[in-house]
MITI-56410 format. One record per residue (C-alpha): x, y, z. Coordinates in steps of 0.001 Angstrom, whole numbers, plus 500000, padded with zeros to 6 digits. Example, Ala and Ser with C-alpha at 12.3 -4.5 7.8 and 13.67 -1.06 7.14 Angstrom:
# residues 2
512300495500507800513670498940507140
# end
This chain:
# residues 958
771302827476436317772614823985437817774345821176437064773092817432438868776261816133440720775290812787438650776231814935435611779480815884436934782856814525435683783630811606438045786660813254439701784512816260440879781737813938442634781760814814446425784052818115445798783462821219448268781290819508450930783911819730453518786825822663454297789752821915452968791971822503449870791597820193446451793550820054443532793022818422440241795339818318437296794186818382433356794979815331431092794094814456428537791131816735429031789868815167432063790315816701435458792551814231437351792610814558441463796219815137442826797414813833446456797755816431449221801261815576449870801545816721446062799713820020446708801797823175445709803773821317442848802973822733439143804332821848435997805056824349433604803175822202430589800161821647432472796726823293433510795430822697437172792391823300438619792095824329442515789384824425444819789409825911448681786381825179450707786484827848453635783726827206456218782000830714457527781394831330461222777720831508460291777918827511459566777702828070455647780964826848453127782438829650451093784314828414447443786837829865445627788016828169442402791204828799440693792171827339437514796223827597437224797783827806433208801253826805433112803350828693430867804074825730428657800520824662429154798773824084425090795601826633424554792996823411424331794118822362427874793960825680429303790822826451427960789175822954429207790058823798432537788590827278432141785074824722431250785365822811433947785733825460436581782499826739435616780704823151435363782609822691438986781073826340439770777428825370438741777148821659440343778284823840443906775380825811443644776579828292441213777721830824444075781987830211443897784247833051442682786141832050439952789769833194439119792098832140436136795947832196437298798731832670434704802346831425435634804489834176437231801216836625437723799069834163440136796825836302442614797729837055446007794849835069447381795991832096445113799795831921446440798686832485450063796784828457449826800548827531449150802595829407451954805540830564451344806028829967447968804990827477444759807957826892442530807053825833439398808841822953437659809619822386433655807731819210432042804104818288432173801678815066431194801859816241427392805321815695427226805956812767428893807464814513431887807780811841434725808361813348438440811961812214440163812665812242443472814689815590444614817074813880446214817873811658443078818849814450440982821957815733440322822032819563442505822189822257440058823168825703441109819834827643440568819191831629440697815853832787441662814281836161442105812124836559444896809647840199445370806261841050447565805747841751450789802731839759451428802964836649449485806402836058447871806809835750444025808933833433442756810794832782439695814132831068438066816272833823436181819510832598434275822026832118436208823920835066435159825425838080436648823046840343434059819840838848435634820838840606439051819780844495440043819156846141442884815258846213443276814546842203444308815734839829446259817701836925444500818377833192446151821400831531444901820879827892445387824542825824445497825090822345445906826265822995449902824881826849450888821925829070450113822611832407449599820011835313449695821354838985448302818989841210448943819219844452446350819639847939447834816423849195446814814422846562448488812846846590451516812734844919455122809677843059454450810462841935451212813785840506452638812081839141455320809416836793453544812114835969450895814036834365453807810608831934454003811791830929450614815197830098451437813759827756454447811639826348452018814603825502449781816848824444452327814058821983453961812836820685450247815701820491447941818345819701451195816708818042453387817558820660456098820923820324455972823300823019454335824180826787455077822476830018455123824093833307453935822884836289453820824617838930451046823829842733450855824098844853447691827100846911447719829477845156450047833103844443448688835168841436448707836315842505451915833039840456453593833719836517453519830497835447452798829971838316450000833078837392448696832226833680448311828906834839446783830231836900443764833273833756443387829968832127441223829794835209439202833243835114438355834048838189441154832399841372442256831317843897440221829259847123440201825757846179439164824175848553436698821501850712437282817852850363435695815563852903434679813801854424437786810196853615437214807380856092438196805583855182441388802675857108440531802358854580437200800431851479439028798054854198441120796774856053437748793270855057437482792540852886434325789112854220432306786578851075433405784926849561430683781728847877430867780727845200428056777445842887427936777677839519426102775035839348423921774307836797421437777726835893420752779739839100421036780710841798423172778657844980423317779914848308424755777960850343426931777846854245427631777609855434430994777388858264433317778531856647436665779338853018437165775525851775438860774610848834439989770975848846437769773456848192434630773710844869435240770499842596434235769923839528436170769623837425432771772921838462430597776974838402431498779006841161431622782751841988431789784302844820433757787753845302432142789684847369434829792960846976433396794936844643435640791676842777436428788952841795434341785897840758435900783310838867434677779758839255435873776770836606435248773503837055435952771391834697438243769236833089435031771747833258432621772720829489431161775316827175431481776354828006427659775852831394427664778549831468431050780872829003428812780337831443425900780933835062427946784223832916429171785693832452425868785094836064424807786579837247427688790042835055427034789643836165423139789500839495424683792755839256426611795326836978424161794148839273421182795251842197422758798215840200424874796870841253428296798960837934429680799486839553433330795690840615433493793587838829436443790076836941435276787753836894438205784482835707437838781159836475440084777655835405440108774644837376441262774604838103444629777806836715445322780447839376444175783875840383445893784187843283447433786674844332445108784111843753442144781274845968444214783699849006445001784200849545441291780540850583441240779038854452442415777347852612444797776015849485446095772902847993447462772943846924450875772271842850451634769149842512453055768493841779456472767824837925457731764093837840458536763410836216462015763683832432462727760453830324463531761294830711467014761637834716467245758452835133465492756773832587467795757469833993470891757179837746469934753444836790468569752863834756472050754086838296474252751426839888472457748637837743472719749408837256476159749117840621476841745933840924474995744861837984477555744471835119475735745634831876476691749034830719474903750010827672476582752178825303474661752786828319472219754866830593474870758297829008474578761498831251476448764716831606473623766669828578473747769987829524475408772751831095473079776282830559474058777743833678475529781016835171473702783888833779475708785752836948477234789615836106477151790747837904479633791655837526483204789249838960485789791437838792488523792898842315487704792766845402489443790601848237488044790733852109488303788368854942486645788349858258486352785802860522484811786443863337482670785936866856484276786820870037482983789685869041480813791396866921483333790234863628485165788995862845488589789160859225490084786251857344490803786051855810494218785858851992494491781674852233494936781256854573492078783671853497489609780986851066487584778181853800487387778499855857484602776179858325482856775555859040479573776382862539479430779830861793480695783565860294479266785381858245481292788744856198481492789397853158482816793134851228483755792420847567484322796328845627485293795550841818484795798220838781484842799215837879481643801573835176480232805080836109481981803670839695483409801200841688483592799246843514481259797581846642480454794540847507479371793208851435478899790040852744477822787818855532477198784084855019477323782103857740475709778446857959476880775588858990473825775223862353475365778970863173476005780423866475474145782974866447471741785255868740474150785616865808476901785776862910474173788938864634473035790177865276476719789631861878476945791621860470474345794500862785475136794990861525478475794799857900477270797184858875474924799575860048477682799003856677479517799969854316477097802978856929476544804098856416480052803528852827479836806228852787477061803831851665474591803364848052476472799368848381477164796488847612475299794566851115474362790800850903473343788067853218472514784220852510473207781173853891473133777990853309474895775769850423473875778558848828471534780685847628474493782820844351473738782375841658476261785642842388477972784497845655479175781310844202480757783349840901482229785793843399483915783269845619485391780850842525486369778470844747487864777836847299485472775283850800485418774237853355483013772111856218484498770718859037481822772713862577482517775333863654483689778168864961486087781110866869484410781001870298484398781069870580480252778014868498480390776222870712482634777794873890480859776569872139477383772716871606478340772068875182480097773942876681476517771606874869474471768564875152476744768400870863477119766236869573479480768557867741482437767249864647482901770421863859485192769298860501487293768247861257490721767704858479494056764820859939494562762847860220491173761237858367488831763338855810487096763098852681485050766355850393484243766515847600481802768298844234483394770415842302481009773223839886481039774487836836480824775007836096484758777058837597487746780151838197486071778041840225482999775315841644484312774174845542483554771173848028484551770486850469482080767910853635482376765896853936479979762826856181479152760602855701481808757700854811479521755710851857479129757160851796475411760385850687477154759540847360478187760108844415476402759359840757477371763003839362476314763787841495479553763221842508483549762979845461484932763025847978487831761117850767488232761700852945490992759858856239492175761193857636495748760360855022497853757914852948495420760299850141494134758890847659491203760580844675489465759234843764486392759429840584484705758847839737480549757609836685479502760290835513477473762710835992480519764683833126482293765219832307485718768659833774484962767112836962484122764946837683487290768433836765489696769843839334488264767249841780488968767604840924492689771100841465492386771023845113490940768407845733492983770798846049495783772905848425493947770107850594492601767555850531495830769306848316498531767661848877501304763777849441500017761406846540499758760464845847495954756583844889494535757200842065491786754805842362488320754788839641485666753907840481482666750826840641482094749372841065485868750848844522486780749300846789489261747356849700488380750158852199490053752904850695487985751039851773484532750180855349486259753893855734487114755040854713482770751886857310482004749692854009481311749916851471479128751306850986475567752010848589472735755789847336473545758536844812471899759080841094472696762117841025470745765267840516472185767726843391471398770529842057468831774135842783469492776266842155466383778113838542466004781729838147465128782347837367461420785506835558459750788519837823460885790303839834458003793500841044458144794675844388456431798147845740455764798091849428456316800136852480454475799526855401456413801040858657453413799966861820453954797007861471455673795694859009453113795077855203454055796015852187452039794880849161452951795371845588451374793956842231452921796189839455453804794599836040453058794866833212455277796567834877457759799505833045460527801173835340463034804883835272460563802300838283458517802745840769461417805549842407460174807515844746462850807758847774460819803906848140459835800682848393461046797985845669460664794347846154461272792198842241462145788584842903461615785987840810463058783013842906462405782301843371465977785301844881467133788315846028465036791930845675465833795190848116464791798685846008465891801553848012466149804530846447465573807979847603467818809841849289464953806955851293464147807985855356464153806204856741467177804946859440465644802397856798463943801951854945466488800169857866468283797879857806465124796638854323465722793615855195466949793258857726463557794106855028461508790963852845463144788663855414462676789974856041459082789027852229458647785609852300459557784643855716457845786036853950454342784052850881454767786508848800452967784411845369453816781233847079452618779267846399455499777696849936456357779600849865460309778524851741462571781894854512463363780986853234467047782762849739466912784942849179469277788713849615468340791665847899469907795298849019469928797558846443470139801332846883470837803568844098469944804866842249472607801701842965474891798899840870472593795874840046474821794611836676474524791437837941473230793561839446469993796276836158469845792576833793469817792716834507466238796203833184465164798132830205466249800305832068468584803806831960469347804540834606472288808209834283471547808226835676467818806609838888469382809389839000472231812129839426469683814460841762469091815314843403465446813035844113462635811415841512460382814075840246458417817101840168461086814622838102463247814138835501460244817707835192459534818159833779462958815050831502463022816748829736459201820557829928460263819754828890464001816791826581462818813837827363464775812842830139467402815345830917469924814307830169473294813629832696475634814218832477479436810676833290480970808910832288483573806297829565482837802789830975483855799609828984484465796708829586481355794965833083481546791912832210483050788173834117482367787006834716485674785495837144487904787098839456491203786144838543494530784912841530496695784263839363500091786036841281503161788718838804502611790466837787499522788129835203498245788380832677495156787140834237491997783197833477491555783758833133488300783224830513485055786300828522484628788530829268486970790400826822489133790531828301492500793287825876493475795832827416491467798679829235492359799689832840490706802805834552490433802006838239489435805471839669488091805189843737486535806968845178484254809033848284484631806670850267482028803882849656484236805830850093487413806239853815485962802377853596484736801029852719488052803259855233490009801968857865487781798108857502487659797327855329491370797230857059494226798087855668498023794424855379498691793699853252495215792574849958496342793326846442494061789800845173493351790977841828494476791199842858497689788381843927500375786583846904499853787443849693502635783617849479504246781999846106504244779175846076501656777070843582500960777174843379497013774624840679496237771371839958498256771902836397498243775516836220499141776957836328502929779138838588503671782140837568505925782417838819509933785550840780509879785502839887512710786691836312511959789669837963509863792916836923511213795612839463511660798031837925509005794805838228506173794237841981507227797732842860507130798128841027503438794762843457502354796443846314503421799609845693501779798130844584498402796140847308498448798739849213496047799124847951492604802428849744492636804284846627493975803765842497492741801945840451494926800735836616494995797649835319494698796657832398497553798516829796497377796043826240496773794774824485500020796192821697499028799832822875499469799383822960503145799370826264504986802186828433505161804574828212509101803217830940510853805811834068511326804886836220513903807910838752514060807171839341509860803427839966510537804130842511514057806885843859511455804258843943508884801670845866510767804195848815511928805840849174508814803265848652506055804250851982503994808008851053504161807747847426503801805471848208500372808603849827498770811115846505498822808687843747499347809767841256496581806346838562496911803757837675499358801662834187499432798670833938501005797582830614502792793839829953503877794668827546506852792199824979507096790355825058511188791958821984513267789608819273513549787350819976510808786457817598508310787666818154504763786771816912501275788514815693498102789648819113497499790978820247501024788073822323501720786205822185505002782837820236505288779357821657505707775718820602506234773377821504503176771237823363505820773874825580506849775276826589503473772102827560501897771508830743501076768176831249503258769733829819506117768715831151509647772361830778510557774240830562507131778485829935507195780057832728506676783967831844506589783411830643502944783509831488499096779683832051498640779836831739495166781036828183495585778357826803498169778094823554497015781488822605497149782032822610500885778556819764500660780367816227501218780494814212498353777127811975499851775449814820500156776298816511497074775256813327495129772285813376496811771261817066496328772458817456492737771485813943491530775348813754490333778882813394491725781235816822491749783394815889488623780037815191486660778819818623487845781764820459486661781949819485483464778681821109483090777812824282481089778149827298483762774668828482482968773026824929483694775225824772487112773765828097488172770207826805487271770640823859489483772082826100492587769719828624492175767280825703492678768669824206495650769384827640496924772966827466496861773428830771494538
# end
């Protein structure tokens, strides 16, 4: 069923092709488009008709339709608008959810287009209502009740001391001053969004310029502003007391009843259990659930058997004078998740079959390997863009593994090689906004037993205690890591086993084969990444059933060392099997196999060859975010989605949870009790067992705990964020009332910090410039700490601990193609800073840009410095590091010195060694760098990171 555009009423030609919010009004039967600066104004005679256009992350446009009935509104107009939503419906493709909206009772979803409030005004078209200005009218004193603590209800009472009791919130609105008294029984949040309403007032109806008062229920006379509030009520009084209504009334379940439209009229229909095989894909049913009604059309039903079903289903409700009951209507394949949890149970969606370009190559792998000739059909992936990280990289990291109900820290060369039979925590102390944050994890390998899991998450619990609640706490498990973990770690392995002591106890129990990874045995690791800064080796069974061309490869046995190479693999792909070859094997020579060509002993040593994928392994994408309010009551979760989120919906008392399908979010807000805050993590894990989306998860998804005040960029991405709401002090609504009466967000005195940059840690023998993505080595940074993770850091970092930004204890070379500094060359003053920032127990600077000049030389600090270093760590305020640039060496644009291309590639007899050798190219003059790139230096930059790697990897400058 469709409807031709060119069959469409004129005003709905073009409608929904773009996101965005449109709004027509009914008259004289004829939907009639209203301005955007008009949007949010209703009539009470009148009957609207709304559309939102919300476009997906998966490039698609989701519609929802609302048609809006005025309470004045006559039956003929609200029913033609209740037509034309479903012609609007069926010339969109038939796939928008439709929802009728009765004055007073709209939807949450509906009032949340129309933040904070819509305030319905008397008149309409029939009557010959013509709009006047605000500020031309005469200002009559108006009462208003005001309730929800989502999305605010509002609605004009009689200005009357009878129409006030203590449940609601109330806005008196007076010529010169707003007052808000907020009733005894209500609550914090409900005070706090009706405060929205009085800024909405104050900014609409006085142009911004009158008084705010807040009143509370119960105070006497005695308080100035109360008193001048209950002067308009003819003096204070005692307010009566209404019936207490049952709480338990709205949670009773309502019997569901399921009727089929059929030829005219409404059919009941017995049933067992609610199934989804009760609905047939060519008739319209409604789902009366008591507060909603829900109707249901089939895929092939018609045009007039929708209009018809749509009719009974309003007969249904003013017969029986269901006015408050929600209409919500769903095609096929389209339904709410509200509609499909009403159901037993649902069918999953099925899974998107393979592009043209996944099935090409994974047929060209395999008749490759069959040896046939597939030139012109072989064709590598295109290149997807990598999930940005959001967090600094410049941090300093610590790990500990988890070992007979305690932990055991992880020395700087082992801390990124984990094994799968183990559970592990990780601190990682980045700069943040005005400090610096916190970030602590467990990471449970497949294998791991429940007894160290729980070990785990105890201690993490104690961290974040220590920490006074200011860091960041997630929980991951192998295989589902978020791209922060792997950006932090860089280099990253996972070897089959394990090393705890309940690991070991666990398999000799249980009689399991320990297949704990040895040097010296047979192993075969899967290579993937996205480049340096994201690159991991994991083992896998070392069978030829392992490989798969989207991949490379090494396969070790003793000293027999293989790298193997799939066809759909980049040049990307095979650099970063050289580089984890020289954490795996560094010092053995390695065979190279392409796919295809392998050497007899490589099959002997996988037990000979096998049939094998060519597709690349998926990793789930991030969806739309959704935000959920949560009620945490006796064990039992509530949960209740926010639509169209901001940041003013993080309310300070509660809990929130921000899906994204990949990873999962619980924010804690400051005046949450801390007995629930230690059941964050609960409350996550209650979230994905109950499936509220619908989306069969997987209970591994990685969950964040976020503490307000200490948001990570890569949870603030999703709002529009103001860091200084979350700095305040008070709950919800004290922090409102001094946002309206002081009119706007106080300013906070902080220390302006550059942007949070996404890069990676240097491990050179001297501090080096991150090698990282977008990261401006130039810049400057202050590193301030808090005194929660001054306490933090004393508690869990030991003397020995080492910053990652600084050099590792023994040189190591990390990457086979990068030079590692003399030490040498290392002047006293750089050793001396090493040593000292060493401990992440005091702040410390980052180097200082080249451009600044270098810092005066003080040699009495630096002698100082070396004899004193333990003391001189206790009370040293800030250190800045200068590279000094060597007298009588050329320099370019950016300060640095100049080098011939021959000496600063990478296979140079006598290569430089005093640089950053993840930035090569930019110590090439600007001549030469034109002439070796094709490009000038600011034309290169602007480049895509992978495509600049390409090109050095080419000119042998990675």
């Amino acid at each position: 069923m469709s409807v031709s555009m060119k069959d469409l009423d004129l005003a709905f030609r073009g409608a929904g092709q773009k996101e965005g919010l449109e709004v027509w009004r009914i008259e004289d039967f004829k939907p009639v488009p209203i301005p955007s600066s008009s949007h949010g104004i209703f009539f009470m005679g009148d009957s609207y008709i709304i559309l939102k256009t919300t476009a997906l992350k998966n490039g698609s446009l989701r519609h929802d339709i609302h048609y809006w009935v005025g309470r004045d509104t006559s039956q003929d107009e609200a029913g033609t608008a209740a037509i034309l939503t479903i012609e609007l419906d069926a010339a969109l493709g038939g796939r928008a959810v439709q929802y009728r909206e009765v004055q007073g009772n709209e939807t949450e979803k509906f009032l949340s287009y129309f933040r904070p409030c819509i305030m319905p005004q008397p008149g309409g078209v029939a009557s010959g209502f013509k709009h006047v200005e605000v500020n031309e009218l005469e200002h009559a004193t108006r009462l208003y009740v005001c309730s929800g603590k989502r999305v605010v209800h509002v609605k004009e009472v009689p200005f009357a001391r009878s129409s006030l009791h203590h449940d609601d919130i109330f806005i008196l609105d007076t010529k010169s001053k707003i007052f808000q008294f907020n009733g005894s029984n209500s609550s914090i949040q409900e005070r706090a969004k009706a405060l929205e309403v009085v800024q909405y007032i104050k900014d609409t109806f006085h142009e911004g310029k009158c008084e705010v008062a807040a009143v509370e229920d119960g105070r006497m006379m005695a308080d100035a502003e109360a008193g001048e509030f209950w002067g308009f009520f003819g003096g204070f009084a005692p307010l009566p007391r209404r019936a207490p209504v049952d709480s338990n009334e709205k949670d009773e379940e309502t019997t569901l009843k399921l009727l089929c439209f059929n030829q005219g009229k409404l059919d009941s229909i017995n049933y067992e259990s609610l199934a989804h095989e009760l609905l047939e894909t060519n008739k319209c049913y409604l789902l009366d659930c008591g507060a909603e009604l829900f109707l249901w059309t089939g895929r092939t039903t018609s045009l007039q058997e929708r209009k018809g079903a749509n009719k009974a289903a309003e007969k249904l409700l003013s017969d029986a004078n269901r006015t408050k009951t929600h209409v919500i209507k769903v095609i096929e394949g389209f339904e709410t998740i509200m509609f499909k949890s009403k159901f037993k149970e649902w069918p999953q969606t099925p899974d998107l079959k393979l592009s043209s370009e996944d099935g090409r190559g994974k047929v060209a792998a395999l008749l490759k390997r069959q040896g046939l000739n597939v030139k012109g059909l072989m064709k590598a992936a295109p290149a997807k863009e990598e999930p940005q990280p959001y967090i600094d990289c410049t941090g300093s990291l610590q790990v500990w593994r988890v070992n007979d109900k305690d932990k055991t820290l992880l020395s700087s060369s082992a801390q990124s090689k984990f094994y799968s039979g183990d559970c592990y925590i990780f601190q990682y102390m980045y700069p943040g906004d005005d400090k610096d944050e916190c970030l602590v994890g467990t990471w449970f390998g497949k294998k791991s037993i429940e007894e160290d899991r729980v070990t785990a998450i105890t201690l993490t619990r104690k961290m974040v205690e220590i920490a006074k609640f200011q860091a960041t706490q997630t929980c991951l498990y192998e295989g589902r890591e978020p791209i922060q973990f792997f950006v932090i770690f860089q280099s990253f392995q996972v070897y089959k086993g394990g090393l705890s002591s309940g690991y070991k106890k666990f398999i000799a129990e249980n009689g399991v084969n320990d297949d704990t990874y040895s040097e010296d045995g047979l192993a075969l690791f899967r290579i993937q990444g996205s480049g340096p800064e994201n690159m991991q080796a994991v083992q896998v069974d070392s069978v030829a059933s392992s490989l798969n061309s989207s991949y490379s490869y090494i396969l070790h046995d003793g000293n027999s060392v293989f790298t193997w190479t799939g066809n759909l693999t980049t040049a990307l792909d095979q650099e970063l099997v050289e580089r984890q070859l020289d954490v795996i094997k560094p010092n053995l020579q390695s065979r190279s196999q392409k796919e295809g060509s392998e050497a007899d002993q490589f099959w002997s040593l996988l037990g000979g060859k096998v049939e094998y994928s060519s597709q690349k392994i998926g990793r789930g994408k991030e969806s739309d975010p959704h935000l959920f309010s949560c009620i945490l009551s006796k064990g039992d979760l509530k949960i209740i989605e926010i639509y169209h989120f901001t940041q003013d919906d993080l309310m300070t008392e509660d809990l929130f949870i921000l899906d994204c399908h990949t990873d999962i979010f619980v924010w804690v807000g400051q005046q949450v009790d801390v007995k629930v805050r230690l059941q964050a993590l609960d409350v996550g894990k209650k979230f994905l067992e109950l499936d509220f989306l619908m989306e069969n998860r997987s209970h591994d998804t990685p969950i964040f705990i976020v503490m307000e005040g200490s948001e990570p960029p890569f949870f603030t991405r999703f709002f529009k964020w103001d860091s200084s709401k979350s700095l305040m002090h008070g709950n919800s609504y004290e922090r409102k009332l001094s946002i309206v009466k002081g009119g706007g967000t106080p300013a906070l005195d902080k220390p302006k910090r550059r942007t949070p940059v996404h890069s990676g840690r240097s491990t050179g023998q001297e501090p080096q410039r991150s090698r990282s993505m977008s990261f401006s080595p130039d810049r400057a940074r202050v590193r301030g700490r808090s005194p929660a993770f001054t306490a933090l850091a004393s508690t869990f970092e030991s003397a020995n601990t080492r910053n990652l930004s600084t050099p590792p204890p023994v040189v190591k070379k990390l990457y086979p193609k990068s030079a590692t500094p003399d030490p040498s060359n290392t002047s006293s003053k750089s050793s001396v800073i090493a040593d000292l920032t060493g401990s992440s127990n005091r702040p410390t600077q980052a180097p200082k840009s080249v451009e600044d000049g270098p810092v005066p030389e003080k040699p009495k600090q630096e002698e100082d410095a070396k004899e004193n270093i333990g003391s001189m760590a206790g009370r040293l305020e800030s250190l800045t590091i200068a590279e000094d640039v060597k007298e009588n060496e050329p320099e370019d644009d950016e300060g640095l010195p100049i080098y011939p291309y021959d000496l600063l590639k990478t296979t140079a007899a006598e290569p430089v060694t005093e640089i950053d050798v993840t930035r090569r190219e930019t110590y090439l003059s600007s001549a030469e760098f034109k002439e070796k790139f094709g490009m000038a230096k600011e034309a290169f930059s602007k480049l895509p990171k992978w495509k600049q790697n390409r090109m050095k990897i080419a000119l042998h400058l990675f």
